[in-house]
VEXDREN-2710 file (C-alpha; in Angstrom, 1 decimal):
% VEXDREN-2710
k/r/px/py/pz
1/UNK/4.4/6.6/-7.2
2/UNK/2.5/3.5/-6.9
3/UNK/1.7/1.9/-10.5
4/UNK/-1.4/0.2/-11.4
5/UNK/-2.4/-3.4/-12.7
6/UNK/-4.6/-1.5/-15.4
7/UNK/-2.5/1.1/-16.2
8/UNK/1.0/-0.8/-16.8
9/UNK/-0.9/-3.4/-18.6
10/UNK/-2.1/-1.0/-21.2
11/UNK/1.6/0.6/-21.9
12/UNK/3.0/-2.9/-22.2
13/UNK/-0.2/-4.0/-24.7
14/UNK/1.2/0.1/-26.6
15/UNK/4.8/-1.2/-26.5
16/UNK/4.4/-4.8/-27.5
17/UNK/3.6/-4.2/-31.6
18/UNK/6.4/-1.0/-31.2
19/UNK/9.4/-3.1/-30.1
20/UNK/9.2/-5.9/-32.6
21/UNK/10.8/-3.7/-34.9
22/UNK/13.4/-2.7/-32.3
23/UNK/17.1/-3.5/-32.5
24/UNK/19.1/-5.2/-30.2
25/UNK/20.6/-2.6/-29.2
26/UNK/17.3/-0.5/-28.8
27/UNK/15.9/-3.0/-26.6
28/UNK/19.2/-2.6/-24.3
29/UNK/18.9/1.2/-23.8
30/UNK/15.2/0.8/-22.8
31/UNK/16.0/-1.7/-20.3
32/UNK/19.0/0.6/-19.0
33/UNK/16.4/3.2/-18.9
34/UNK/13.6/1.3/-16.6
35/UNK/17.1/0.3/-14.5
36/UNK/17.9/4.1/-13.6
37/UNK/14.1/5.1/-13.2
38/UNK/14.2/2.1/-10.3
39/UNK/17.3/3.0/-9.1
40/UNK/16.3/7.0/-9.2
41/UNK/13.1/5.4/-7.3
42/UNK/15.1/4.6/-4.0
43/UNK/18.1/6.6/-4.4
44/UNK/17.7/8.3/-1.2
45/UNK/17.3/4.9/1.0
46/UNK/20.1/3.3/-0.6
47/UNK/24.1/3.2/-0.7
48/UNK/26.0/2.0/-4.0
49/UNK/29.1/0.9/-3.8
50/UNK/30.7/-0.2/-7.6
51/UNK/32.5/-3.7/-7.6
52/UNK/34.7/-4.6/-10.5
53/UNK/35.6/-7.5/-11.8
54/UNK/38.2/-8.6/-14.5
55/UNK/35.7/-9.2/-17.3
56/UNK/32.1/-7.9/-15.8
57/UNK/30.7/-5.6/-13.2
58/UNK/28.9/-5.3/-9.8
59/UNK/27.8/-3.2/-7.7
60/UNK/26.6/-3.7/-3.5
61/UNK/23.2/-2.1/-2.7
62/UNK/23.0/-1.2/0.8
63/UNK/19.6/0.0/2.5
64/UNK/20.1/2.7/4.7
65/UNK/17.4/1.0/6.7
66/UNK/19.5/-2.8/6.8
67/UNK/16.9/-4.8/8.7
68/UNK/18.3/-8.1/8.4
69/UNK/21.6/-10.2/7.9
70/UNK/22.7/-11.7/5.1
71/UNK/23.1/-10.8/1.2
72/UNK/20.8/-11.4/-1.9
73/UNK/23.0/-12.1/-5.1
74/UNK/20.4/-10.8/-7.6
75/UNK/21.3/-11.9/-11.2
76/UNK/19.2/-9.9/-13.9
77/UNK/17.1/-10.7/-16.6
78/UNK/17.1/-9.4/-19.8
79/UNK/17.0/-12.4/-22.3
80/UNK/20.9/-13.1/-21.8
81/UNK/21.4/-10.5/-24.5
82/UNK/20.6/-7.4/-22.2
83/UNK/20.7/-5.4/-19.0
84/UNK/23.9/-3.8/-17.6
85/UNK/25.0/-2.6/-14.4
86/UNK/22.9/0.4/-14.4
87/UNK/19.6/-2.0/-14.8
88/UNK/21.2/-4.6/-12.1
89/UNK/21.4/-1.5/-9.6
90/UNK/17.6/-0.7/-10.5
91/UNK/16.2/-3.7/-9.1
92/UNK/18.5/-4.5/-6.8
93/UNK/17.7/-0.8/-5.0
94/UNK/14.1/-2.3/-5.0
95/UNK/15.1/-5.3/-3.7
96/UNK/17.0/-3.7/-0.7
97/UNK/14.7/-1.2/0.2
98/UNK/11.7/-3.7/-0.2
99/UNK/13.6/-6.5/2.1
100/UNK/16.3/-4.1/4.4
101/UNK/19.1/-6.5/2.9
102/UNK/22.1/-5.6/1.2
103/UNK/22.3/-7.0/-2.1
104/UNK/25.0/-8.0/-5.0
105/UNK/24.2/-7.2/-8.4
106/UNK/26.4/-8.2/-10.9
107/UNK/26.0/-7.2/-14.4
108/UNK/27.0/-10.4/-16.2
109/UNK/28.4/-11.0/-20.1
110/UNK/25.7/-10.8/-22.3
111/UNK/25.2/-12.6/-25.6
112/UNK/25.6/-12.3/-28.5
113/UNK/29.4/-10.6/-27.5
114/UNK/29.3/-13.3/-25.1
115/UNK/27.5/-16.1/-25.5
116/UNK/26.9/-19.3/-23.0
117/UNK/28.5/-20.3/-20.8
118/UNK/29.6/-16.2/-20.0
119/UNK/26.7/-15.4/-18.0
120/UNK/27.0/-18.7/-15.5
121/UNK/31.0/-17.4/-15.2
122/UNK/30.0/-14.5/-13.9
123/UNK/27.2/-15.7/-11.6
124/UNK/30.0/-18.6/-10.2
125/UNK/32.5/-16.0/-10.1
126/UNK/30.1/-13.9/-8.1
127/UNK/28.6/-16.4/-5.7
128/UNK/32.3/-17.7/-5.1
129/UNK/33.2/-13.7/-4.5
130/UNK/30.5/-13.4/-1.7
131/UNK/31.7/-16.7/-0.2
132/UNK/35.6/-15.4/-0.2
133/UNK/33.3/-12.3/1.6
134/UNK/32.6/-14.6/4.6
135/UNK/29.1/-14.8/4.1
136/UNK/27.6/-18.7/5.6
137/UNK/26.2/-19.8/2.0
138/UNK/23.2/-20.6/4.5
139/UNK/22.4/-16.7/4.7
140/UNK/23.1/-16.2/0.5
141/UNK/19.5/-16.0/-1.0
142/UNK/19.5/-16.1/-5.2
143/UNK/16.9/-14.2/-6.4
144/UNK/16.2/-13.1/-10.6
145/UNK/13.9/-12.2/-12.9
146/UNK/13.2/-13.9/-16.7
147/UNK/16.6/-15.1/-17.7
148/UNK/18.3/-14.3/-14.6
149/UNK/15.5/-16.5/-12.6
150/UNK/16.7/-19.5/-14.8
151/UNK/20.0/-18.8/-14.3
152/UNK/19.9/-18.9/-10.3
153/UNK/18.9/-22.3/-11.2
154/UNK/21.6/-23.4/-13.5
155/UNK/24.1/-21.9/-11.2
156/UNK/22.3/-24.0/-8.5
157/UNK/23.5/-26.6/-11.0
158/UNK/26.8/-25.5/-11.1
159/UNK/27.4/-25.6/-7.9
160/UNK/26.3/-29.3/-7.2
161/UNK/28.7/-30.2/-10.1
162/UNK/31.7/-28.2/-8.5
163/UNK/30.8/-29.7/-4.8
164/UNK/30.1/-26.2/-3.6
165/UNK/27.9/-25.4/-0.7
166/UNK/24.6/-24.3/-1.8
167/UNK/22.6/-20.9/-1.1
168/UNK/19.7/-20.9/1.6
169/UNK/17.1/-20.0/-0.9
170/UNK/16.1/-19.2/-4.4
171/UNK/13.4/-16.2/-5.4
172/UNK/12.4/-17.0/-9.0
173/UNK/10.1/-14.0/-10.6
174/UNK/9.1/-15.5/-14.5
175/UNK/12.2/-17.8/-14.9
176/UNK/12.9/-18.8/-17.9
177/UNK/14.1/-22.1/-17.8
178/UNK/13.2/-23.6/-20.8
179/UNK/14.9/-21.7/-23.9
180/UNK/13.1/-24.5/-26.2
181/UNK/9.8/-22.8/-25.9
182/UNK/8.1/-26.6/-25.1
183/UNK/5.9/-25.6/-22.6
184/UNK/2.5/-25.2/-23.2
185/UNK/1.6/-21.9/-22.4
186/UNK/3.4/-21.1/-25.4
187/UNK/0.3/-22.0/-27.4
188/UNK/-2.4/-20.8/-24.7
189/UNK/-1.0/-17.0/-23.8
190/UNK/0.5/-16.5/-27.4
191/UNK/-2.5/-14.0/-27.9
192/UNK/-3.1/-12.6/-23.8
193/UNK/0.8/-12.0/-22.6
194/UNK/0.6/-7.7/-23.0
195/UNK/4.7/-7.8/-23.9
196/UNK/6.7/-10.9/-24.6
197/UNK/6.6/-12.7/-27.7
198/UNK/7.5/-16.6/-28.5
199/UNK/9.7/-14.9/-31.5
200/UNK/11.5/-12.5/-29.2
201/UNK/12.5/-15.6/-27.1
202/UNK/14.1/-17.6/-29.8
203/UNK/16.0/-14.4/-30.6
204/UNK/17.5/-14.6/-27.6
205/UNK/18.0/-18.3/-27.3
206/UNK/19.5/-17.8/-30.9
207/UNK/21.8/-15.1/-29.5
208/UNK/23.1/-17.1/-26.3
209/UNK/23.6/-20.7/-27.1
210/UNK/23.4/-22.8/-30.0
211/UNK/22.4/-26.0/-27.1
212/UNK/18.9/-25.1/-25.6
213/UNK/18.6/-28.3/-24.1
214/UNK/21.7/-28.2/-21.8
215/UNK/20.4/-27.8/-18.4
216/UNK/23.1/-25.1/-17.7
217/UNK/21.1/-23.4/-20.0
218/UNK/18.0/-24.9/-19.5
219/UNK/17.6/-25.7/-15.8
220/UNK/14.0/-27.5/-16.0
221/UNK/15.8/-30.6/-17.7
222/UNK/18.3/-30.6/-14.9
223/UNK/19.1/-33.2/-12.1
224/UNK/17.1/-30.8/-9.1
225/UNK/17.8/-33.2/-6.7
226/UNK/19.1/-30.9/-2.7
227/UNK/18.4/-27.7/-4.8
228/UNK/17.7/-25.0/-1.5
229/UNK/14.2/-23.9/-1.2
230/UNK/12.0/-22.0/-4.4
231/UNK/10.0/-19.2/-4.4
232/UNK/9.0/-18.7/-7.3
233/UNK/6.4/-15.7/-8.9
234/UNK/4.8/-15.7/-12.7
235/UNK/1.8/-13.9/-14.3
236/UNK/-1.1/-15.8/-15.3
237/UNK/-1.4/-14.6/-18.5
238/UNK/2.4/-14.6/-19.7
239/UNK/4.0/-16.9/-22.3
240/UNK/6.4/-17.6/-20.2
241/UNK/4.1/-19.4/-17.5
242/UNK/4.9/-23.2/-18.2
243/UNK/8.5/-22.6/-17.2
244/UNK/7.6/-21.5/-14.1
245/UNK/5.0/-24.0/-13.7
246/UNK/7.0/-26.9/-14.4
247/UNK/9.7/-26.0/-13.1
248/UNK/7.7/-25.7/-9.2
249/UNK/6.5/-29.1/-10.4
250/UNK/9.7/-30.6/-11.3
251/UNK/11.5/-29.1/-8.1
252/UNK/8.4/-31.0/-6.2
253/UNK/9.0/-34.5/-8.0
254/UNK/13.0/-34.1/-6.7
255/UNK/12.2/-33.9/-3.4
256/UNK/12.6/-30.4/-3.0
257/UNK/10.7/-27.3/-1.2
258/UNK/9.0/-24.9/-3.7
259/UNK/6.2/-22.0/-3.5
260/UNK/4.5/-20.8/-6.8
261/UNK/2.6/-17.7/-7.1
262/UNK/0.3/-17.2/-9.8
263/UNK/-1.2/-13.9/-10.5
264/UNK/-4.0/-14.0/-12.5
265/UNK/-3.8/-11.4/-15.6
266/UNK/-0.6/-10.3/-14.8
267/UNK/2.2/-10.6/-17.6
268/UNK/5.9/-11.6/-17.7
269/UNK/8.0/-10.0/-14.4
270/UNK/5.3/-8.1/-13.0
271/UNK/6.6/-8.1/-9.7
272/UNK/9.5/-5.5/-10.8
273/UNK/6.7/-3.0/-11.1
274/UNK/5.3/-3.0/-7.6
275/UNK/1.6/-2.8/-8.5
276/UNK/-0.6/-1.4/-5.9
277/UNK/-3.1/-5.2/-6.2
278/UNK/0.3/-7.0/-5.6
279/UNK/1.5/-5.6/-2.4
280/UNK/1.0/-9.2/-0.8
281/UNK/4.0/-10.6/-3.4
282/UNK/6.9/-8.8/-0.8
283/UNK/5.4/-9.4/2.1
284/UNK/5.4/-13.2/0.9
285/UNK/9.4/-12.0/-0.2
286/UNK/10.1/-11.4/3.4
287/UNK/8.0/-14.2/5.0
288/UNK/10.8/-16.4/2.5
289/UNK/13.8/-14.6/3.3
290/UNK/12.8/-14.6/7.6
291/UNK/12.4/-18.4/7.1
292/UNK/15.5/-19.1/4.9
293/UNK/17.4/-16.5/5.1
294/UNK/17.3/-14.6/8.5
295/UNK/14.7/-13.0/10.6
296/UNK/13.8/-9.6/10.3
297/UNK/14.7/-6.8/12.8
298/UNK/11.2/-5.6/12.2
299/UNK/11.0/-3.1/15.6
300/UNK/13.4/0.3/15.0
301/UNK/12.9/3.0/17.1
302/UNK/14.0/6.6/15.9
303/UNK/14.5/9.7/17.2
304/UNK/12.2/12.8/15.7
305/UNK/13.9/13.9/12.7
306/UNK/14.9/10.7/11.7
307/UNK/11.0/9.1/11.8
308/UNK/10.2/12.4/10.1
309/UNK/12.8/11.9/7.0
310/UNK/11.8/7.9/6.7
311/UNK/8.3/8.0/7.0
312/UNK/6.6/8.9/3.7
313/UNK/8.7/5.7/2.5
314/UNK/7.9/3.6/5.1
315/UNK/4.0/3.9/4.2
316/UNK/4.8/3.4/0.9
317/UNK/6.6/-0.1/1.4
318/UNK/4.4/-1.3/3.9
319/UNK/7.2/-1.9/6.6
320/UNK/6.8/-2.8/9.8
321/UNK/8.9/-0.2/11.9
322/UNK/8.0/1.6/14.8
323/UNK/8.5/5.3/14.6
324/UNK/9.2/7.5/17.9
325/UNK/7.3/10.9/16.7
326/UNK/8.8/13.0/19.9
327/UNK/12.0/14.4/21.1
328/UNK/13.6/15.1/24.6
329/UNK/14.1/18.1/26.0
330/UNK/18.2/17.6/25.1
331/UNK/17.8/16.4/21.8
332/UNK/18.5/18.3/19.0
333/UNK/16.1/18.5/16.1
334/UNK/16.2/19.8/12.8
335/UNK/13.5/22.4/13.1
336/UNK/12.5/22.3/9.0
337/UNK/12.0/18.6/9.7
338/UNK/9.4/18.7/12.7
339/UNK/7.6/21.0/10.7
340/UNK/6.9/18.6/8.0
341/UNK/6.1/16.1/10.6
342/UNK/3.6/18.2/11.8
343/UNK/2.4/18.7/8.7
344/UNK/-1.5/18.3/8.4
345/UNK/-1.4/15.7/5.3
346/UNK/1.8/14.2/7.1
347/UNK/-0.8/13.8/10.3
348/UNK/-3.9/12.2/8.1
349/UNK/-1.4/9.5/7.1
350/UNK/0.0/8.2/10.1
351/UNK/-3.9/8.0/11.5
352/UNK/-4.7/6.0/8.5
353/UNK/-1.2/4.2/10.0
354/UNK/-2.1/3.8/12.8
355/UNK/-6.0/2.4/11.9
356/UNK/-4.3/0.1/9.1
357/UNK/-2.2/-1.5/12.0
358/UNK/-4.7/-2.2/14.4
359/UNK/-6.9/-3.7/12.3
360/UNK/-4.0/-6.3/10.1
361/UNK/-2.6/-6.4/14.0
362/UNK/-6.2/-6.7/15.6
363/UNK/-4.0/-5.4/18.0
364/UNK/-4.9/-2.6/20.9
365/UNK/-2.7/1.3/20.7
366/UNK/-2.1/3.6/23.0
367/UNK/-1.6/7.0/21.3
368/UNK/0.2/10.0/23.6
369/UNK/-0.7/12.9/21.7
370/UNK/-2.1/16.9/22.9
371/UNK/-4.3/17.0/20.1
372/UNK/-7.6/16.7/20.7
373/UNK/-8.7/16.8/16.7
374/UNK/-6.7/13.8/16.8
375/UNK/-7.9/11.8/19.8
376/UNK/-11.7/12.6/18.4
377/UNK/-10.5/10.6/14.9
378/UNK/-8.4/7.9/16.3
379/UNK/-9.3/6.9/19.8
380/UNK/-12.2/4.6/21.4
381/UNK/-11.3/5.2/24.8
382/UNK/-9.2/8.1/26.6
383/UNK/-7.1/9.1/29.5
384/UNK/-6.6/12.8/30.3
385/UNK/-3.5/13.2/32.6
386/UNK/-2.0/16.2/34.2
387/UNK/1.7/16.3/36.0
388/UNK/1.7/12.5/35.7
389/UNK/-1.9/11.5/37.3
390/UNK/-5.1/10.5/36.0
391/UNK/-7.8/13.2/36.1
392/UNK/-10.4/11.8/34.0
393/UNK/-10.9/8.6/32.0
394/UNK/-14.3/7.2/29.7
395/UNK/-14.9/6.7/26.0
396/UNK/-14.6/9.3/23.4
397/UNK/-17.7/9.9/23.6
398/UNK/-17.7/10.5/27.3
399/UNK/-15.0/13.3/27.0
400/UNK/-16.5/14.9/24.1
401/UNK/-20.0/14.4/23.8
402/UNK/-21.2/15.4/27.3
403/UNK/-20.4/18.7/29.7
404/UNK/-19.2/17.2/32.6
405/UNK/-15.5/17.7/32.4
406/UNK/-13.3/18.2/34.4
407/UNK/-11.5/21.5/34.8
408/UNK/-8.5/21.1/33.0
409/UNK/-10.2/19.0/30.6
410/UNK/-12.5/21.7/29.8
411/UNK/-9.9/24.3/29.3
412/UNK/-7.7/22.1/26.8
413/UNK/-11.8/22.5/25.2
414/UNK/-11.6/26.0/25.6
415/UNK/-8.1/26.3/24.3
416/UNK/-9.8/25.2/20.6
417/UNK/-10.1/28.0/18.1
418/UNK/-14.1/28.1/17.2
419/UNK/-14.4/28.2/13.0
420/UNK/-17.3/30.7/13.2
421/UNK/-15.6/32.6/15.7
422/UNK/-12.8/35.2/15.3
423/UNK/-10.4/35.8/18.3
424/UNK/-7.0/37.8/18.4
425/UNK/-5.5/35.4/21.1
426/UNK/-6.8/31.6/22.0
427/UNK/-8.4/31.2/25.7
428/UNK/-5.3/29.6/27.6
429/UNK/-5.1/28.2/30.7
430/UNK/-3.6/30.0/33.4
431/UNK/-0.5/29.7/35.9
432/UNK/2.0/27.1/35.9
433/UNK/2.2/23.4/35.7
434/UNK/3.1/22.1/39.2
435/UNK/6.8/20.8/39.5
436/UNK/6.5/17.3/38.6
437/UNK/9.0/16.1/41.5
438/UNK/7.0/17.4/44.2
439/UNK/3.7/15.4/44.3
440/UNK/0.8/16.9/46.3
441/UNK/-1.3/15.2/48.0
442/UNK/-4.8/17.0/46.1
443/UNK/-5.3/17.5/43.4
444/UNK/-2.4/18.5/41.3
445/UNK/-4.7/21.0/39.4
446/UNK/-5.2/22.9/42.4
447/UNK/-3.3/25.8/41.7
448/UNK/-4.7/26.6/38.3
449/UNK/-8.0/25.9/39.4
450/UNK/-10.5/28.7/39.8
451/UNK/-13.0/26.2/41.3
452/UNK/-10.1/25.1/43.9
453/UNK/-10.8/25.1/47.7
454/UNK/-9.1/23.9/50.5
455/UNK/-10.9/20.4/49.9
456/UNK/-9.5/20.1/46.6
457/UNK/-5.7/20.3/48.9
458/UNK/-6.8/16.7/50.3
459/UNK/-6.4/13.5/48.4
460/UNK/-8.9/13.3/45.7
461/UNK/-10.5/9.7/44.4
462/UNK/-11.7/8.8/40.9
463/UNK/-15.6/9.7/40.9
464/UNK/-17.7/7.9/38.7
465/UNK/-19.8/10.2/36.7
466/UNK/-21.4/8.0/34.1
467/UNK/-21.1/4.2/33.1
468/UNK/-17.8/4.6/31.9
469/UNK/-17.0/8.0/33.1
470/UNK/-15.0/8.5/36.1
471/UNK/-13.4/11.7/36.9
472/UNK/-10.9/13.0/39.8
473/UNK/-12.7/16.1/40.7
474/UNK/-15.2/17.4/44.2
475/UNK/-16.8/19.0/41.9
476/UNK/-19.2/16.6/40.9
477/UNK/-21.2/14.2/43.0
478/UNK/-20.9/10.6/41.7
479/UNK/-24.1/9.7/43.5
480/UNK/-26.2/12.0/41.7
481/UNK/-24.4/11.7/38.6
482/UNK/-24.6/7.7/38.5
483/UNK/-28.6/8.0/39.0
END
């Protein structure tokens, strides 16, 4: 279900005076609890597969739709005090449904069990782990939220001092990178950011390191100098926005490539919620990723029952593939499946599809269909055909707003129950459709025509009938018709 701006705001705003009373320990089981209702989200497009470690745990995320190469290591946020593996899965599911890229999610040490430097451990150990993997660290993107989007930085860090190769980008939603609470919007958003408070943060500055100032801790007072490229995502209206702020600006000042997005009135992590007035933030996700990363196999062409199955999340994610809605003669097809494809509110949301994409595309369609209920919603111009020829071509309105047709036209017409009408059996045209291997030289309606003669046996031209009308048929004479 898509979530919006107005409605998670005001359950964050309910929240926010509830959970300053909340323990530790609370506040880990409601995180765990938003990880399982992501990962419940996507469970169906998505393969798990648990990785342990000696002292932490991981987990791969594969899309079952894996449009691209390459891995994202995401790294959780949480306040370095919580988020396990079940949390890590959550929004890495999102992440590789949302960007068809498997991702590794490791649920890192967390403070105050396991205070700094735990949590960088486990991000080296993981990095280093997906390197062992073969991956080119040219085709490893970082991404995290909160704590975890600071700590893709400081492991950035890390890596420089340890003279290992360096990922191909960084995707930074609400880093914290500044556990000293210096930046201004401390001061300005105290009052506006719906669920984070300045005292929850020095909780958990308290609870993971006794140096806030170290840049392993604190990337923005790092050395930033051949850090990869930064995209980087914070609400307008969230504490938390300085870090994210200064941090694009200090990234700038080293020489480095670096994106901000600002959302105005949105709070701390917002993009973990998928709101329906942010939709923009993954396609500006996968613009990063096809630029840094690798390019997106963004064509996929299915068979029936597979388009059928995929679609309703397709429209929901806004992705790009191209759906075959047909099936061969030899191909099986799951019978229950083709019926939900033909489905009536199924139908009504591929048109909108289809409209959606031609206008973002301004792109022309052509659309193959036997439905004329369709054709009338969808279609500017149209093309009847019969046994693989041309019979009749003009606008929409030519073909359904006038009475010239021609015959078969007219009997598809006929073929249409009437609403104020009732009938025990639809009007169908009879006879048999001519063998499509043996072309005659007339017209190929000829022998289910009860208007055929031997003229109709001869080759038959396009007549134009109208302005935009043309139709392959003795019946009607173009000269009159064109006057």
């Amino acid at each position: 279900m898509a979530l919006s701006a107005k409605y998670v705001r005001s359950r964050l705003t309910m929240l926010r005076s509830v959970m300053k009373n909340f323990s530790l320990e609370s506040s880990r089981k409601g995180q765990r609890m938003l990880g399982e209702l992501m990962e419940f989200k996507h469970r169906k497009m998505v393969i798990i597969k648990d990785h342990p470690f000696e002292k932490f745990a991981a987990a791969w995320v594969i899309p079952k739709d894996e449009r691209r190469q390459g891995v994202i290591l995401y790294l959780h946020g949480g306040g370095y005090a919580c988020g396990d593996l079940e949390y890590a899965k959550g929004y890495g599911s999102t992440l590789a449904v949302r960007c068809g890229i498997r991702v590794f999610s490791p649920a890192y040490r967390l403070a105050p069990e396991s205070p700094f430097p735990a949590a960088l451990e486990d991000a080296l150990e993981s990095y280093q782990y997906l390197l062992k993997k073969g991956y080119d660290p040219r085709q490893i993107a970082l991404c995290g939220e909160s704590a975890g989007g600071g700590l893709i930085y400081a492991l950035c860090l890390k890596l420089k001092e340890e003279n290992l190769p360096l990922p191909g980008g960084l995707i930074a939603m609400s880093p914290w990178t500044d556990l000293t609470s210096s930046g201004e919007s401390y001061e300005t958003n105290r009052d506006v950011d719906p669920n984070m408070t300045v005292e929850q943060l020095q909780f958990y500055t308290r609870c993971y390191t006794t140096d806030p100032k170290n840049p392993l801790a604190s990337p923005l007072f790092g050395n930033l100098e051949g850090l990869p490229p930064s995209l980087i995502f914070v609400g307008g209206d969230e504490i938390m926005l300085s870090d994210a702020a200064d941090m694009h600006k200090n990234l700038l000042d080293a020489g480095c490539k670096s994106k901000l997005v600002v959302a105005p009135e949105r709070w701390h992590a917002y993009v973990l919620y998928e709101l329906t007035e942010n939709e923009e933030d993954y396609t500006t996700i996968n613009h990063f990723l096809s630029q840094h990363i690798s390019e997106e196999n963004k064509l996929r062409w299915m068979p029936l029952d597979n388009a059928a199955k995929i679609y309703p999340a397709a429209r929901s994610h806004n992705w790009t593939n191209a759906f075959r809605l047909s099936a061969t003669l030899k191909e099986e097809v799951d019978t229950k499946v083709l019926q939900s494809a033909l489905d009536v509110t199924i139908q009504a949301q591929m048109l909108g599809l289809i409209n959606d994409l031609q206008k973002r595309l301004n792109t022309a369609m052509i659309l193959i269909t036997h439905d004329l209920g369709v054709v009338a919603q969808t279609c500017e111009k149209v093309m009847v055909m019969y046994a693989g020829e041309a019979i009749e071509y003009g606008t929409a309105e030519d073909i359904f707003e006038t009475d010239q047709r021609h015959p078969y036209t007219q009997g598809l017409f006929n073929a249409i129950p009437k609403l104020n009408e009732e009938c025990d059996r639809l009007e169908a045209i009879e006879g048999m459709m001519a063998d499509p291997t043996q072309k005659p030289k007339g017209c190929r309606f000829a022998d289910r025509c009860k208007y055929a003669t031997a003229e109709c046996r001869a080759q038959q031209p396009m007549r134009q009938v109208g302005p935009t009308h043309y139709i392959r048929c003795r019946l009607f004479d173009p000269m009159q018709s064109a006057r």
